[in-house]
C-alpha positions as CSV (number, residue, x, y, z in Angstrom):
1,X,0.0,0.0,0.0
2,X,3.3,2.5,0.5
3,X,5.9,0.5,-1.9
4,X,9.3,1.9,-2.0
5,X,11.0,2.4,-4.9
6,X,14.8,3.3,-6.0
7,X,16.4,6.1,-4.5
8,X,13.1,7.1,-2.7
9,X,13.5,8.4,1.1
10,X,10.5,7.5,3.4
11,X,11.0,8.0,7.1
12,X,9.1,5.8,9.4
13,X,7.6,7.8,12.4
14,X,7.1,6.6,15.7
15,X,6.4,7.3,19.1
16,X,8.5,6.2,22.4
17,X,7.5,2.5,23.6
18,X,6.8,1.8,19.3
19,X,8.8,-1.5,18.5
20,X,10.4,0.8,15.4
21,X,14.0,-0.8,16.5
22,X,12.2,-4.7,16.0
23,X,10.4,-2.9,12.4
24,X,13.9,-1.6,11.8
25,X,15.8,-4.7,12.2
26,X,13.4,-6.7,10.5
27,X,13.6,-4.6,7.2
28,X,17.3,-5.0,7.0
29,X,16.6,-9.0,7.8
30,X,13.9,-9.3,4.6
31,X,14.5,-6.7,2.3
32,X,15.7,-7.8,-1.3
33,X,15.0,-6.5,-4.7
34,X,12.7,-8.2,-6.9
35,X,14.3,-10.0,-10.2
36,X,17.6,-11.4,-10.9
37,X,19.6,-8.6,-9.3
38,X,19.3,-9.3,-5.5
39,X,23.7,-10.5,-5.6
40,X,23.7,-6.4,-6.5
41,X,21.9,-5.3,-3.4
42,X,23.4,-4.4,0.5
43,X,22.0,-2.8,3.3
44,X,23.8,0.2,5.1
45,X,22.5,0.3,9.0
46,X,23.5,3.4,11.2
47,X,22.0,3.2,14.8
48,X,22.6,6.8,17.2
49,X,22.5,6.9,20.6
50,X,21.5,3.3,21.0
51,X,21.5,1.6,24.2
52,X,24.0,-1.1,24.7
53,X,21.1,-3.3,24.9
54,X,19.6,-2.2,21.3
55,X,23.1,-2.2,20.0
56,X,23.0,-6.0,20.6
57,X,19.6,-7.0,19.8
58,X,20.5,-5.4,16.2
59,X,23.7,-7.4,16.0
60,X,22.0,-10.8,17.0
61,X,19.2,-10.4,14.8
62,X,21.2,-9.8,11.8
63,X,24.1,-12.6,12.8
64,X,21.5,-14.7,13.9
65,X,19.6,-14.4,10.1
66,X,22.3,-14.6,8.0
67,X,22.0,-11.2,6.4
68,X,25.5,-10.0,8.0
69,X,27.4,-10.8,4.8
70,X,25.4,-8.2,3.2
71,X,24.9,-5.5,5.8
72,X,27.4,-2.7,6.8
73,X,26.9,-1.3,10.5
74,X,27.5,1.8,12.1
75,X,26.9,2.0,15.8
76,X,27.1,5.0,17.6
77,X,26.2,4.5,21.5
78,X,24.2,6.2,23.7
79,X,27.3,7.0,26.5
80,X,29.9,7.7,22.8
81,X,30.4,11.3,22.8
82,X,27.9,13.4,21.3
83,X,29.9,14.5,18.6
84,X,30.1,11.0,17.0
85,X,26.2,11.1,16.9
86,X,26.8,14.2,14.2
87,X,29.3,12.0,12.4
88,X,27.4,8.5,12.6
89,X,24.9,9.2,9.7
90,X,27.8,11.3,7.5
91,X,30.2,8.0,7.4
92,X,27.3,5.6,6.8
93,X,25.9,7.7,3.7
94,X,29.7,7.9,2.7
95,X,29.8,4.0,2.7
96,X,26.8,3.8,0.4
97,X,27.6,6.6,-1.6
98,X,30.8,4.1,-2.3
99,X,28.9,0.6,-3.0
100,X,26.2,2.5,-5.4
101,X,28.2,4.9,-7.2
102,X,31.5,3.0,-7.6
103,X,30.7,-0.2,-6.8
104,X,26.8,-0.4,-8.3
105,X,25.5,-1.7,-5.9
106,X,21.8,-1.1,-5.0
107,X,21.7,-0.1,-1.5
108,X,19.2,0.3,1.1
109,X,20.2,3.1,4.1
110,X,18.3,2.0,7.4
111,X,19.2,4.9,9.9
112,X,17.5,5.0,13.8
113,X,16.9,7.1,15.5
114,X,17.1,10.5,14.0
115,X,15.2,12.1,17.1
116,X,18.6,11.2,18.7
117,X,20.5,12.8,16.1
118,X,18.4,16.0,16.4
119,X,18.7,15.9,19.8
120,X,22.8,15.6,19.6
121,X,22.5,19.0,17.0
122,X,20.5,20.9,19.5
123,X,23.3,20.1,22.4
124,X,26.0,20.9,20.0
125,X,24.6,24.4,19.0
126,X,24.1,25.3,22.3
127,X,27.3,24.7,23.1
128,X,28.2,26.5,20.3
129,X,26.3,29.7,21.3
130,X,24.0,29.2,18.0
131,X,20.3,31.0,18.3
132,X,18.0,28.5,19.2
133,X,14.6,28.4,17.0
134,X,11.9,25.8,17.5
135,X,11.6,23.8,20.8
136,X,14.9,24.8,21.5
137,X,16.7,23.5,17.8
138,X,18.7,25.5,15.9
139,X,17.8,27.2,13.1
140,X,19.4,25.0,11.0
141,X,18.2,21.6,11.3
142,X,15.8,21.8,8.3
143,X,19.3,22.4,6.1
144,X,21.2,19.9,8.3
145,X,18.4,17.0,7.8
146,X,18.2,18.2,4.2
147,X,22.0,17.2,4.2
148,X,21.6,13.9,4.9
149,X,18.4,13.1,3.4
150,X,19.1,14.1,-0.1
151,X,22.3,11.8,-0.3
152,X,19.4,9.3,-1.0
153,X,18.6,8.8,-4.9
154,X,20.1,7.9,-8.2
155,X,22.8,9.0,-10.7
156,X,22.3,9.2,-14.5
157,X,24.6,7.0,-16.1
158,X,25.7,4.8,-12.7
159,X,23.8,2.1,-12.2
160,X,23.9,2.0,-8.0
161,X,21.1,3.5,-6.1
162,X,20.7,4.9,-2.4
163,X,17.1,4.3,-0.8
164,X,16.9,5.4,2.3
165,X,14.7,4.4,5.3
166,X,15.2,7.0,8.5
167,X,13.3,6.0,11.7
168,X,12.5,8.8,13.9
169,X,10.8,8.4,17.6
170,X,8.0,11.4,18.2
171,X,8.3,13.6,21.7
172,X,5.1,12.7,22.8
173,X,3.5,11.3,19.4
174,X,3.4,14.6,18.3
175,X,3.6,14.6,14.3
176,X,4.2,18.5,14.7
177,X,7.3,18.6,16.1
178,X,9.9,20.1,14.5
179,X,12.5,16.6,13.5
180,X,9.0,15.0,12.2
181,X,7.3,17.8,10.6
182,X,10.9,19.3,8.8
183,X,11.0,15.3,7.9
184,X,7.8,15.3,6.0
185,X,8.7,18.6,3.9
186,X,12.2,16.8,2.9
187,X,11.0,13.3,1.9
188,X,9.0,11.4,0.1
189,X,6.1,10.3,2.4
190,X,6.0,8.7,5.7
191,X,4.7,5.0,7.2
192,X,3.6,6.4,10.9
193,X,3.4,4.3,13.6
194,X,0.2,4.2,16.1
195,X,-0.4,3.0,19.9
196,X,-3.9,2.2,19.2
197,X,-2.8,-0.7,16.6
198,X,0.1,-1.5,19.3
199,X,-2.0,-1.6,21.9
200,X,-4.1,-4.6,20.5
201,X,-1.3,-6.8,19.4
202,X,-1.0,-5.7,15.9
203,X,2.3,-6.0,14.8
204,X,4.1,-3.9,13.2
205,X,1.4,-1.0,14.6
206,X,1.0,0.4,10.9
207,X,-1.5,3.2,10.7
208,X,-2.6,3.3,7.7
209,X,-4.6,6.2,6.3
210,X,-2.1,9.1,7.6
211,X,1.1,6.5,6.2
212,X,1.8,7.6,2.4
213,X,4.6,6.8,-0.3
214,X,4.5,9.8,-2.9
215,X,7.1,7.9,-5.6
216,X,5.1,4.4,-4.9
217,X,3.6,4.8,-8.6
218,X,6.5,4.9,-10.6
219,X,7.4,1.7,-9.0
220,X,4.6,-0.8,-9.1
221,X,2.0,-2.4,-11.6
222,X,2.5,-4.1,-14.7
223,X,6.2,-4.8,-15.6
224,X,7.4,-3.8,-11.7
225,X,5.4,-5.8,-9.6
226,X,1.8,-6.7,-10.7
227,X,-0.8,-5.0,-13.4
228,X,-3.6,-5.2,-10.3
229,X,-1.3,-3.6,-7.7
230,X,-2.0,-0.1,-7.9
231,X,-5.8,-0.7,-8.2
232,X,-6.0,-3.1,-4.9
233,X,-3.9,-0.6,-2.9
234,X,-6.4,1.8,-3.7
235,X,-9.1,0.0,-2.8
236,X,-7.7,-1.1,0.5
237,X,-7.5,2.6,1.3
238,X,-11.1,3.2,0.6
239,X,-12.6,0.0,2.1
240,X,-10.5,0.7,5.3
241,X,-11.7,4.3,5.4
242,X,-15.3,3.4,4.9
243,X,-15.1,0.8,7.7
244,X,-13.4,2.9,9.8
245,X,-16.0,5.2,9.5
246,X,-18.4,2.2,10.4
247,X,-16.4,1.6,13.1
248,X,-17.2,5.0,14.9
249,X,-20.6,5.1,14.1
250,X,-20.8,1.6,16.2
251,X,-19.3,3.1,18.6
252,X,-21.9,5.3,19.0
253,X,-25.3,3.3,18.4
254,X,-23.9,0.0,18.9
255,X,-22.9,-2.7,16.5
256,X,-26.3,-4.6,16.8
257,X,-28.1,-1.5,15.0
258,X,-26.1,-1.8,11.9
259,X,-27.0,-3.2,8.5
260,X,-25.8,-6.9,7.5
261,X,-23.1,-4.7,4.7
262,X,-22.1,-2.4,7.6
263,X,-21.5,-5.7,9.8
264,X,-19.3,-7.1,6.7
265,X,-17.2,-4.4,6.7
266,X,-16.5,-4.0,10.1
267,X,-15.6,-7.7,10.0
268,X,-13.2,-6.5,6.7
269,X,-11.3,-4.2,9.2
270,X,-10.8,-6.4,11.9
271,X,-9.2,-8.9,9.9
272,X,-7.4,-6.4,7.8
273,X,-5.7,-5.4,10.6
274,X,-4.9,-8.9,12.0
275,X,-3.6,-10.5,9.4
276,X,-2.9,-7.3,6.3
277,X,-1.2,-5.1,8.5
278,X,-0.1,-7.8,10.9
279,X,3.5,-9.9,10.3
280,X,5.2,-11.6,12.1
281,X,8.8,-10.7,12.6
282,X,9.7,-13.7,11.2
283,X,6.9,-14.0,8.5
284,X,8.4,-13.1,5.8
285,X,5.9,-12.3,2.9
286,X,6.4,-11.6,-0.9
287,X,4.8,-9.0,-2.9
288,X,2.5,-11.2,-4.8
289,X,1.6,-13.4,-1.5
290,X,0.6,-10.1,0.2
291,X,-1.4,-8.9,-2.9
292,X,-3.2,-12.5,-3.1
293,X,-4.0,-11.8,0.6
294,X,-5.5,-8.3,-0.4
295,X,-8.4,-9.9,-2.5
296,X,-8.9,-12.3,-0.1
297,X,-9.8,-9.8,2.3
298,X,-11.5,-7.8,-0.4
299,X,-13.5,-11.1,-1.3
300,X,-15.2,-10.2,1.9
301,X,-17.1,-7.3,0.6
302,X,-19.5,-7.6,-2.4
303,X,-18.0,-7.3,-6.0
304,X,-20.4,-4.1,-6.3
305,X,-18.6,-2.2,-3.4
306,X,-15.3,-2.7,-5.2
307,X,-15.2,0.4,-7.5
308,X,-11.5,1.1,-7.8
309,X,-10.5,-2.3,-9.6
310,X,-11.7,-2.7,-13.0
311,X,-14.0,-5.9,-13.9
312,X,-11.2,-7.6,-15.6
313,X,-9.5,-7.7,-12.3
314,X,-12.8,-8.6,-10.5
315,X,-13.0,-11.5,-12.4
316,X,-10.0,-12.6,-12.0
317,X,-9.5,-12.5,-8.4
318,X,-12.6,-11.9,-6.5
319,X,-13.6,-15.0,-4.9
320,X,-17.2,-13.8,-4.5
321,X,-17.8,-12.3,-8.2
322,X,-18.5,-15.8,-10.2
């Protein structure tokens, strides 16, 4: 529903208690490009201000999977001096800059937390006597995460590519604050987080309507991933923000004074969320199994309700429309 594609930059955005670092480590374990070119592809990993205890889960899970081979690490530590936390992100972009540029490589940039690193910048210019702007931040972290986020992309004429994947933890879920909402004007799009999906179970705890990948159409539907993609993520969307709506009016009249469709699609969002939007960290699901699962779900509702695939694709996946 957000696919990435080459050289795009989108941010996931959490909030403190998330499991981002689990989301985080488990992107490095499973990601891969599609086609024959996955021997071209490595994953750049930059932790700052990790605890020593993060700093090993991320090195077990990665050992543990087998992905080492392929992963470079950078680990700054939360008691390193603050002035490595500045440099942390710098040397890893370096390192990929080097595989997809000179080496063509494809490479994928996972970098957490960059609330840390924002946090390390404010410390530094205060020490430095700079004039503080926003929430205490100097006025020059737009320009400074600019910096590092626009490393991300492609070259003409080099065949490498940088993608980049920064996770950020929001002060007090707040979307607003300056490190997320400077994020958002940089790159392209943002997969947020939420407590509510956390708090039953879901995992990972993707909220879906605010999450958004602005380049995820130049990378998917006939000759990148599937012809049907593009059409069943936008029906997802809409189905999940009809029965969302549902949802709250349920809330308020009770869920025995709804129609028999309204009753389907609440049961579409329940199951959406447990098993669309919730994987396993060790499930590890392909494109086309999770785009199968998508008209499964769909199946639920009638044909009729399904206005943003065309009837060719009805037809050909809707278990309900024979």
């Amino acid at each position: 529903m957000n696919a990435l594609t080459r050289g795009q930059k989108l941010p996931i955005f959490s909030g403190g208690g998330l499991p981002h670092n689990r989301v985080a480590a488990q992107i490095v374990r499973q990601a891969r490009l599609l086609g024959e070119e996955a021997a071209e592809f490595v994953v750049v990993f930059a932790a700052f201000g990790a605890s020593h205890a993060d700093a090993r889960f991320f090195q077990e899970s990665f050992e543990e999977s087998g992905v080492l081979n392929k992963v470079v690490m950078f680990l700054n530590l939360a008691d390193e001096p603050v002035i490595e936390r500045l440099l942390t992100p710098r040397a890893a972009l370096t390192a990929a800059e080097y595989l997809a540029f000179d080496l063509d490589y494809h490479v994928l940039v996972v970098m957490t937390d960059m609330t840390a690193y924002a946090e390390a910048l404010r410390e530094v210019a205060v020490l430095r006597g700079d004039v503080p702007a926003r929430k205490g931040y100097p006025g020059y972290l737009y320009s400074d995460l600019a910096e590092i986020y626009e490393r991300a992309g492609r070259i003409k004429n080099r065949r490498g590519s940088i993608t980049m994947i920064p996770v950020l933890s929001m002060p007090s879920d707040d979307i607003t604050h300056p490190i997320p909402d400077l994020t958002g004007y940089i790159t392209e799009g943002q997969i947020v987080l939420g407590r509510e999906l956390a708090n039953q179970g879901v995992y990972p705890p993707v909220t879906v309507l605010p999450s958004l990948s602005r380049l995820m159409k130049d990378g998917v539907g006939k000759n990148f991933t599937r012809e049907d993609h593009p059409h069943v993520a936008s029906q997802l969307f809409a189905s999940y923000a009809k029965a969302l709506e549902v949802r709250g009016l349920a809330a308020i009249i009770g869920a025995e004074e709804l129609s028999d469709a309204d009753r389907r699609t609440l049961e579409f969002a329940d199951a959406f969320e447990r098993r669309f939007i919730g994987q396993g960290e060790d499930e590890d699901r392909s494109i086309h199994e999770t785009l199968n699962l998508a008209w499964d779900l769909l199946s639920m509702l009638p044909a009729e309700s399904l206005i943003r695939v065309s009837e060719e694709e009805l037809a050909k996946y809707h278990k309900g429309a024979a």
